[in-house]
C-alpha positions as CSV (number, residue, x, y, z in Angstrom):
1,X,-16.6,-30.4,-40.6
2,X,-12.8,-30.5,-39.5
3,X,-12.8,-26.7,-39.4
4,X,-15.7,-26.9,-37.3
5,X,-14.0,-29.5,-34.7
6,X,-10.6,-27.7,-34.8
7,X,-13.0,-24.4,-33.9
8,X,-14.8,-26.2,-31.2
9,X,-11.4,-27.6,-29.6
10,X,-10.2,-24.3,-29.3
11,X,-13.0,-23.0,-27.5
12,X,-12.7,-25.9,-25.0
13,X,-9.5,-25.1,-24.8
14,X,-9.9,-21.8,-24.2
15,X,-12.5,-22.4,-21.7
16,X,-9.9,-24.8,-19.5
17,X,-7.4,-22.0,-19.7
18,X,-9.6,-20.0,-18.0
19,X,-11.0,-21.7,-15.4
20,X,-7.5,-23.3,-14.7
21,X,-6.9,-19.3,-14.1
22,X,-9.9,-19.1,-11.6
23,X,-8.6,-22.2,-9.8
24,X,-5.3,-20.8,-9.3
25,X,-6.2,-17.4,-8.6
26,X,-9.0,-19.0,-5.5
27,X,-5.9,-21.6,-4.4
28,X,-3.5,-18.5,-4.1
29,X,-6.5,-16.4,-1.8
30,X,-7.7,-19.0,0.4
31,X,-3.6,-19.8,0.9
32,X,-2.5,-16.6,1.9
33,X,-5.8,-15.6,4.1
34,X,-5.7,-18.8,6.1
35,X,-4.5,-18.6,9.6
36,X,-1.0,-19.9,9.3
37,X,-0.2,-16.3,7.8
38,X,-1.7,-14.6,10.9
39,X,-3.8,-12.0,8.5
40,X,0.1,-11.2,6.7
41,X,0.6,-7.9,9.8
42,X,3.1,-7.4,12.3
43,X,2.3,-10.2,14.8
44,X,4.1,-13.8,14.6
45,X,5.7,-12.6,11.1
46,X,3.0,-12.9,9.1
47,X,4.0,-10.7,6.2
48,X,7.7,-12.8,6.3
49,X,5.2,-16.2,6.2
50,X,3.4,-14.8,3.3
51,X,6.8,-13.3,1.6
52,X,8.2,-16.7,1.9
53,X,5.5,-18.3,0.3
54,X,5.2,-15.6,-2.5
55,X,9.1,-16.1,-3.3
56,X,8.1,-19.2,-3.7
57,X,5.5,-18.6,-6.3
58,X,7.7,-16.4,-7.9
59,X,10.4,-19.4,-8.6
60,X,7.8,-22.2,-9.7
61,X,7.1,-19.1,-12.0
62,X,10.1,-19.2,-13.6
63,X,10.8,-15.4,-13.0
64,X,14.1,-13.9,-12.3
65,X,15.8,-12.3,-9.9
66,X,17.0,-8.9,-9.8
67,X,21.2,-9.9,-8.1
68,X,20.2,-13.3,-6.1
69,X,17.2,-13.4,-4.2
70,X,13.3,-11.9,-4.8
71,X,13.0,-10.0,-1.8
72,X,13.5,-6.4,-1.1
73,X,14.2,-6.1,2.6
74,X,13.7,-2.6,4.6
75,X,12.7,-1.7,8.2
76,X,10.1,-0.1,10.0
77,X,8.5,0.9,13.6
78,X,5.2,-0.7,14.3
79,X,2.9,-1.0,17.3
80,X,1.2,-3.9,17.4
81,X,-1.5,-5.2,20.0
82,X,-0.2,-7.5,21.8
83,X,-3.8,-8.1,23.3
84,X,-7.9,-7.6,22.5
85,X,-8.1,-4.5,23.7
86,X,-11.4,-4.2,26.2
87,X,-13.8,-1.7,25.9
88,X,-16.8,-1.6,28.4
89,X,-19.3,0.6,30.2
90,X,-22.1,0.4,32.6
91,X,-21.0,-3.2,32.9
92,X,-21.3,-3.9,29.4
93,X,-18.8,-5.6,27.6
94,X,-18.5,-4.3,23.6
95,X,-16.9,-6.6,21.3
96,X,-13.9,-5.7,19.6
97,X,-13.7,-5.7,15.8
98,X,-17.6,-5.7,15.4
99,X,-18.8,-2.8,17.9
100,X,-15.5,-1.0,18.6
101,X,-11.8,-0.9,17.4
102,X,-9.0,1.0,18.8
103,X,-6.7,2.5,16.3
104,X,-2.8,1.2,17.0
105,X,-1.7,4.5,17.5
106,X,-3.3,4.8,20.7
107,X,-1.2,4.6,23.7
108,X,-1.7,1.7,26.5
109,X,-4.4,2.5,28.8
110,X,-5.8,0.4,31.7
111,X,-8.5,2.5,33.9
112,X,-11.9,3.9,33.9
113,X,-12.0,7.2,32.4
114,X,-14.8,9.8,32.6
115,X,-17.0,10.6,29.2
116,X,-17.4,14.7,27.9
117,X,-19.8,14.4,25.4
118,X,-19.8,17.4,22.5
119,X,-23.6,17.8,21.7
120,X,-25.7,20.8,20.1
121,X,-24.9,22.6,22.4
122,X,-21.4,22.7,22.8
123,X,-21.5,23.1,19.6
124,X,-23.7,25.9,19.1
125,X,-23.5,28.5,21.9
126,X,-20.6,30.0,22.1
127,X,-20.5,30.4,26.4
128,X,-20.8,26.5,26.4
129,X,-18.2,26.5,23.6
130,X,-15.8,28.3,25.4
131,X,-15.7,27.2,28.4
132,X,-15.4,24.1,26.8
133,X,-12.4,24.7,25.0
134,X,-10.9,26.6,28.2
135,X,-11.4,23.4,30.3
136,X,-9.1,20.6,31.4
137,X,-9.6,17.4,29.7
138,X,-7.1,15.4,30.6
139,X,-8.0,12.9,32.6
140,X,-11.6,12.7,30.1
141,X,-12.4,10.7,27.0
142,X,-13.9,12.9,24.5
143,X,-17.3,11.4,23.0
144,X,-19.3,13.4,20.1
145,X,-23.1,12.5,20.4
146,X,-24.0,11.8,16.8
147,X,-27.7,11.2,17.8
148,X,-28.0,14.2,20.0
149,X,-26.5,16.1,16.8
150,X,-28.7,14.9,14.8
151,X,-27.1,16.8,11.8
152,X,-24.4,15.5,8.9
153,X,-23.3,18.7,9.0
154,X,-22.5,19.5,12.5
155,X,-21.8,15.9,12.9
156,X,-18.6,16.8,10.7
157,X,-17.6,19.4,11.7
158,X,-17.1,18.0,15.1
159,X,-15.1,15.3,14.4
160,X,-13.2,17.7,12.2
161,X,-12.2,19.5,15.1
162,X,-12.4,17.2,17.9
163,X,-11.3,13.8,16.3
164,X,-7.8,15.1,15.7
165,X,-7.4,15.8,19.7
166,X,-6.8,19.3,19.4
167,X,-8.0,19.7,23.6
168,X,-5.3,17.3,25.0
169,X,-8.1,14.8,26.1
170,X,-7.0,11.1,27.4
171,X,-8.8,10.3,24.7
172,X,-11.8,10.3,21.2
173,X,-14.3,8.3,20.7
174,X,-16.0,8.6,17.0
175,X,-19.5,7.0,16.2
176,X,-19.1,5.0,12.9
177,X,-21.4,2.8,11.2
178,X,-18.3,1.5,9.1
179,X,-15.0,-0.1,11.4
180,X,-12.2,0.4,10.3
181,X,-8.8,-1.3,11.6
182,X,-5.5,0.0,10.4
183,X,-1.9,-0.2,10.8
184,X,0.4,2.8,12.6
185,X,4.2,3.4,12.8
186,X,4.3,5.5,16.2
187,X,1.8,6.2,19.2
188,X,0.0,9.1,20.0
189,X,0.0,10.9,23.4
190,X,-3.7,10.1,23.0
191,X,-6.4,7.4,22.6
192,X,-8.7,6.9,19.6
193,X,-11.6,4.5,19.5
194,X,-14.3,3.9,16.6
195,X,-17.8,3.0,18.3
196,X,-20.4,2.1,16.4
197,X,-23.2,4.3,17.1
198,X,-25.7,3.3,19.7
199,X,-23.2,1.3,21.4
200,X,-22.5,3.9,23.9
201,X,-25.5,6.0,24.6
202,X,-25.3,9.8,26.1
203,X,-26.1,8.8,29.3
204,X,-23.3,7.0,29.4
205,X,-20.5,9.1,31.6
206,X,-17.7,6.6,32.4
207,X,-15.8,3.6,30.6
208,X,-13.5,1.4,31.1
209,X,-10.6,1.0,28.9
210,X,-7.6,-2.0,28.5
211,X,-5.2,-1.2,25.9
212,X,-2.1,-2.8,25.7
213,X,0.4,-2.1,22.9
214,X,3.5,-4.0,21.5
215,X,6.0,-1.5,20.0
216,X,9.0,-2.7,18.1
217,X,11.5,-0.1,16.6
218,X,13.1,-1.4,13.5
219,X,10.8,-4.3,12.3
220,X,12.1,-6.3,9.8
221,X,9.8,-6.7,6.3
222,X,10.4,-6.9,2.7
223,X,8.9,-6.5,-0.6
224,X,9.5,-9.2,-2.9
225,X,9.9,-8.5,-6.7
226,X,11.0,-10.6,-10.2
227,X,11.3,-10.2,-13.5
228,X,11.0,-11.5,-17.1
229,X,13.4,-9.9,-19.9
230,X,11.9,-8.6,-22.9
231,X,13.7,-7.8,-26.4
232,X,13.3,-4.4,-25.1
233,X,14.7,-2.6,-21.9
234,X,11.7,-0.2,-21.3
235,X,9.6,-1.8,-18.7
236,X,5.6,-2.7,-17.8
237,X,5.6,-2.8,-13.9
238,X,2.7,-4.9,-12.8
239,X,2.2,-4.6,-8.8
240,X,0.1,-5.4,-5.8
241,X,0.9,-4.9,-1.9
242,X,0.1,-8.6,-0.1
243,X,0.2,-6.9,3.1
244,X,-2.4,-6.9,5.2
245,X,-3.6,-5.5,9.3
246,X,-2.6,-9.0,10.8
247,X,-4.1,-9.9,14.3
248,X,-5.9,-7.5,16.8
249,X,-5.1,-9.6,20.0
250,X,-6.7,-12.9,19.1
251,X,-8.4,-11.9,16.0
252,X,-7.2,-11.7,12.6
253,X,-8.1,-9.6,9.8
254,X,-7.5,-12.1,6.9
255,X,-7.7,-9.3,3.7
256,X,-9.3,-11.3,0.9
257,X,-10.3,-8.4,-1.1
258,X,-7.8,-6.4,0.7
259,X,-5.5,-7.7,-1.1
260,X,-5.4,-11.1,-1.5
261,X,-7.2,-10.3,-4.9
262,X,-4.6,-7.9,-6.2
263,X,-1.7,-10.5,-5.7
264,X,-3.2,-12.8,-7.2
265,X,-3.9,-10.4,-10.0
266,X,0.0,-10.1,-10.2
267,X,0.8,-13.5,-10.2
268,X,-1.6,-14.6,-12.8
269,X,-0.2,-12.2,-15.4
270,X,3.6,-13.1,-14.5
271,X,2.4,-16.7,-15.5
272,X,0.4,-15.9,-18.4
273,X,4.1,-13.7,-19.6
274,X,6.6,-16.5,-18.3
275,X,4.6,-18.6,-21.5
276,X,5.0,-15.7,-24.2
277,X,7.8,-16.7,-26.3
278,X,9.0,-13.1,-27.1
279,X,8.0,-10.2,-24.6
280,X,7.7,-6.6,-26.2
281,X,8.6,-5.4,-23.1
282,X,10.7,-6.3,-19.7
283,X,7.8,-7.3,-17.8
284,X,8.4,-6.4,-13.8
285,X,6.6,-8.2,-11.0
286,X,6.7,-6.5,-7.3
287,X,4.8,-7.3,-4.5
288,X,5.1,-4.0,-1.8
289,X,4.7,-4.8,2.4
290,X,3.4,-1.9,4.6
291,X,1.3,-0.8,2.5
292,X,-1.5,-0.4,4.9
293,X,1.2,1.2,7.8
294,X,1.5,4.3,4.7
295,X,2.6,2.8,1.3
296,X,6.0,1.9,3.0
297,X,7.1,-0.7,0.7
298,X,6.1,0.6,-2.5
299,X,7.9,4.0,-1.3
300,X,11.0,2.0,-0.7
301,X,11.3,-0.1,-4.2
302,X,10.5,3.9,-5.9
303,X,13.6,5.2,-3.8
304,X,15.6,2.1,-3.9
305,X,14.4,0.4,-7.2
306,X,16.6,-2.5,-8.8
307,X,14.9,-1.6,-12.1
308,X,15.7,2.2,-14.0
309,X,12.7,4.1,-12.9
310,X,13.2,6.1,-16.4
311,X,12.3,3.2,-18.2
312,X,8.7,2.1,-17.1
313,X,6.3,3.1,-19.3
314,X,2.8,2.2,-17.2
315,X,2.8,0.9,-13.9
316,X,-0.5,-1.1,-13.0
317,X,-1.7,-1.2,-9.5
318,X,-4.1,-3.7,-8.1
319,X,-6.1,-3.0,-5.0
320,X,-8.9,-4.9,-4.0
321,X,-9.9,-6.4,-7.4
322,X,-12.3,-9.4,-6.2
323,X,-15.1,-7.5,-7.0
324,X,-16.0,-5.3,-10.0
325,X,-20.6,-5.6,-10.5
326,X,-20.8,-2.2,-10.0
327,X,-17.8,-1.4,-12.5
328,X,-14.3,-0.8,-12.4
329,X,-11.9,2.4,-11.7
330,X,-8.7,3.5,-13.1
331,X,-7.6,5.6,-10.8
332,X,-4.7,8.7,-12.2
333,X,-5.4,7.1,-15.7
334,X,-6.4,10.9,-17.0
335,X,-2.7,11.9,-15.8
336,X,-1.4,10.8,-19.0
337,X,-3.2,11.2,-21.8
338,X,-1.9,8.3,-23.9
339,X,-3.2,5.7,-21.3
340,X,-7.0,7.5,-20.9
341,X,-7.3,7.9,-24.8
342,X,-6.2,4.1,-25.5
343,X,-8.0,3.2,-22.4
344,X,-10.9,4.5,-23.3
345,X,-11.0,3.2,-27.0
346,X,-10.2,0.0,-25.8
347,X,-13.1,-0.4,-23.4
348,X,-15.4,1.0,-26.2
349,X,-14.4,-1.3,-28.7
350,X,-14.2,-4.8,-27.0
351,X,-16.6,-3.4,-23.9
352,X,-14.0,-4.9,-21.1
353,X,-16.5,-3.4,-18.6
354,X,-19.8,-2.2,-18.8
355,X,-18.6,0.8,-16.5
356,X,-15.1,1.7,-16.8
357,X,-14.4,5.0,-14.9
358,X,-11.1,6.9,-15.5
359,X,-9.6,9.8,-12.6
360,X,-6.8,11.9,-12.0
361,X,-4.3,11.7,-9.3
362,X,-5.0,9.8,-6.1
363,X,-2.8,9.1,-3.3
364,X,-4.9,6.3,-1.9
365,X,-2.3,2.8,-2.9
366,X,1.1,2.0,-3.5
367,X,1.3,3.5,-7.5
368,X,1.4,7.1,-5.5
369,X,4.6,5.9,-4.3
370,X,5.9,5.7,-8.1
371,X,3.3,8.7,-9.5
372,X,5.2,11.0,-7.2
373,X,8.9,9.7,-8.7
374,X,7.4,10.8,-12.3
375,X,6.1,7.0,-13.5
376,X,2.9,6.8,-15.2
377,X,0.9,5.0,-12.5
378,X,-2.5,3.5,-12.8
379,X,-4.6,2.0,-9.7
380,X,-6.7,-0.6,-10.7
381,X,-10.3,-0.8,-8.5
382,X,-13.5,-3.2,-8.8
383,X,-16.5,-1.2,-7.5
384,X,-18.8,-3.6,-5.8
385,X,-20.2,-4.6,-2.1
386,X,-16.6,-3.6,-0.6
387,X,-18.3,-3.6,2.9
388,X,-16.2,-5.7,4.8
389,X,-13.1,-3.5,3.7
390,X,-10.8,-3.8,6.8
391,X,-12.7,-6.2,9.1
392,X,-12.6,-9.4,9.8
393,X,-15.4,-10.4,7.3
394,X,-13.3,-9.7,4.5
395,X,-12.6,-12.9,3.7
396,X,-12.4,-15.4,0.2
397,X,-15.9,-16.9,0.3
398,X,-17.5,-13.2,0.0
399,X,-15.4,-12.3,-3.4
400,X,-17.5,-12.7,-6.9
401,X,-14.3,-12.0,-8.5
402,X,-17.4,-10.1,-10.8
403,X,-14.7,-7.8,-12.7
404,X,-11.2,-10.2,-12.5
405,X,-11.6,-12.2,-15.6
406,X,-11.7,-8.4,-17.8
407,X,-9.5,-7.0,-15.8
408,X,-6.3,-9.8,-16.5
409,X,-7.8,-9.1,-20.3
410,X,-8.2,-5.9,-20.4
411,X,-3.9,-5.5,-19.0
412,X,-2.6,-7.7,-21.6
413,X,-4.3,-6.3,-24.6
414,X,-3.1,-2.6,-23.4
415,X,0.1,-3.9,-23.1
416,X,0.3,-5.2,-26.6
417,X,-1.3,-2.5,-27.8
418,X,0.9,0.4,-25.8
C-alpha cells in the first residue's frame, strides 16, 4: 500500500511538473507577443524590448554569461514602414495585411500608376511576346492575370519571369492566396505587392499607390546567449531566433508560432538543465535577432561565436514549434548519420511522434547559419495548421502546442543518450 502511494505521488508530481511547464511556456508567448514589444521588428525597438526581457529570463535562470553580459550585439540596415502603406483602385480601398502587403524592399511611391497585365496571350504568342518585352515599362505596374491564365503551369512560369522585374517596370503585383510579410535590408529600384487574387480584377488598368519607407543604415540589434558548464567542454547548442516582422505602419505582426514557440522551447530546456546536478555536456542557450531580415544573427554568433565552434556536437533549432497534429520534422537530421540512426530508434522505441520525418540539408532557419560553418545542425518543425505564418493572425490563442510536450522530451533523452 505504501509502494502504491509513493507511486501515485510521483505521478502527481510528475503531472504538476508538467503543466507548471505549459504555464510557463503560455506566460513566456503571450509576454513577448503582446503589444508593448511592437511584434519584436525594427519599429520602436521591439527586438531590444524583447532582448531585454529575454536577458532577463536568462538571469532568473541562473545561466551564465559568456565575459559579462548575455547579449551579442551587431548591426544592420533595415527599411522599415514608417506608415500603412495604401493600396486602392477604381475607388476601392484594399486593406493592408489581409488583401495586399507590400514587401519592405519596395521603394516609396505616392501616385497612380497604370496596370500591364501578362495574360495568355502575352504569354503565348510570340508577336505579343515581343513586343512586350521590347516595350517601355517604366512608368507601369506589372500585373499577371492568374484567372485569365487559368493554368498552374503558365501561372508559374510568369511570375518566374516577371516577379523578379526583369522589364524595369515601376512595379509587380503577384496574385497570392497566402500573404506573406517579411523583413529586407536594402530597397529595390522597384515595387512589389502581393494581392490576393480577385482583389484586383483585369479590367482594372490603374491604381493608386502610397508607400512610404523608413530606412536606417546601421541598426542596432543583438542576439542574446548563456550558458550552463558541464563536466565536459564539448557542447549541445540549443537555439531559437525571438525575432519577429514588427509593425506594418499601425499593425503588428505579433509571431506566436513564428517564434514565440521556439523561444520558449529554449528557455524551458535551459530551466529543466539549470536543475541537473551534473551536465554531461556544456549546455549552450542562444537566442539569434534578424532572423527573418536573412538569418543575420545566427550568421553573426557562427562567425563571431563566444563558444569553440569545434566543440558542438548537435545544434537544435526550433522554428515554429506550437503546433505538431500533423507530425513533426527534423530538418538536415540525415546530414549526419549518427543523429538520423539514434533519431530514428528513439522515435521507434518510445513513439515521441506518431510521424517523425527526417531530411537533408535545408537553408530555410538560423541552424544553416552553423550547418554551413561544419556543426551538425538540426531544425526542429511541428507540421500542423501553420496558416497564419507571417500575418497578423498568428497569434498565442491559435497554438495547440499539439507536438511541444514530445518535442522538450524527445531533446533531453537524445541528449543523454548522444
Amino acid at each position: 500500500m505504501k509502494n502504491s502511494l509513493l507511486i501515485i505521488a510521483f505521478l502527481i508530481s510528475g503531472f504538476s511538473v508538467l503543466a507548471q511547464d505549459m504555464e510557463y511556456t503560455r506566460k513566456i508567448i503571450n509576454e513577448i507577443c503582446s503589444a508593448k514589444y511592437y511584434g519584436r521588428g525594427y519599429v520602436n525597438k521591439g527586438d531590444s524590448i524583447a532582448a531585454s526581457f529575454l536577458g532577463k529570463e536568462f538571469s532568473a535562470i541562473g545561466l551564465e554569461m559568456y565575459g559579462n553580459t548575455y547579449f551579442q550585439p551587431y548591426t544592420t540596415d533595415i527599411n522599415r514602414f514608417a506608415e500603412t502603406p495604401v493600396f486602392s483602385f477604381g475607388g476601392t480601398d484594399l486593406v493592408a495585411a489581409k488583401d495586399f502587403i507590400v514587401i519592405p524592399s519596395s521603394p516609396e511611391a505616392d501616385g497612380k500608376y497604370k496596370i500591364e497585365w501578362i495574360t495568355k496571350e502575352t504569354l503565348t504568342n510570340q508577336w505579343v511576346l515581343r513586343h512586350f518585352l521590347s516595350a517601355d515599362h517604366s512608368g507601369s505596374i506589372i500585373c499577371i492575370d492568374s484567372t485569365g491564365l487559368n493554368n498552374p503551369e503558365l501561372y508559374a512560369f510568369a511570375n518566374t519571369i516577371f516577379a523578379k522585374n526583369y522589364i524595369n517596370a515601376k512595379g509587380v503585383i503577384e496574385g497570392s492566396e497566402h500573404l506573406k510579410y517579411t523583413a529586407r535590408t536594402k530597397i529595390n529600384d522597384y515595387i512589389s505587392i502581393q494581392v490576393k487574387p480577385g482583389k484586383i480584377l483585369p479590367e482594372t488598368d490603374s491604381v493608386y499607390l502610397k508607400i512610404k519607407n523608413d530606412f536606417v543604415k546601421d541598426y542596432k540589434t543583438q542576439n542574446i546567449v548563456g550558458y550552463l558548464p558541464g563536466k565536459s567542454d564539448s557542447v549541445v547548442l540549443i537555439a531559437a531566433h525571438y525575432d519577429h516582422l514588427g509593425m506594418m505602419g499601425d499593425i503588428m505582426f505579433p509571431g506566436a508560432n513564428d517564434n514565440a514557440s521556439g523561444v520558449s522551447m529554449v528557455l524551458n530546456l535551459a530551466k529543466h538543465y539549470k536543475k541537473e546536478k551534473k551536465l554531461k555536456y556544456t549546455m549552450v542557450f542562444a537566442l539569434f535577432s534578424g532572423e527573418e531580415a536573412g538569418l543575420l544573427g545566427s550568421k553573426y554568433m557562427a562567425g563571431n561565436p563566444p563558444f569553440d565552434l569545434t566543440k558542438v556536437k548537435v545544434m537544435f533549432n526550433f522554428d515554429m514549434v506550437g503546433t505538431g497534429d500533423e507530425g513533426v520534422y527534423m530538418f538536415n537530421a540525415k546530414e549526419y548519420p549518427a543523429v538520423d540512426t539514434l533519431m530514428k530508434e528513439m522515435n521507434k522505441d518510445k513513439e515521441y511522434f506518431e510521424v517523425m520525418t527526417t531530411t537533408g540539408a535545408t537553408w530555410s532557419s538560423d541552424h544553416a547559419s552553423f550547418f554551413d560553418k561544419g556543426v551538425n545542425a538540426v531544425f526542429v518543425y511541428t507540421d500542423g495548421d501553420n496558416s497564419n505564418y507571417h500575418q497578423p493572425e498568428d497569434i498565442p490563442a491559435d497554438l495547440n502546442f499539439a507536438g511541444y510536450k514530445d518535442i522538450y522530451r524527445f531533446v533531453i533523452d537524445f541528449v543523454q543518450k548522444f
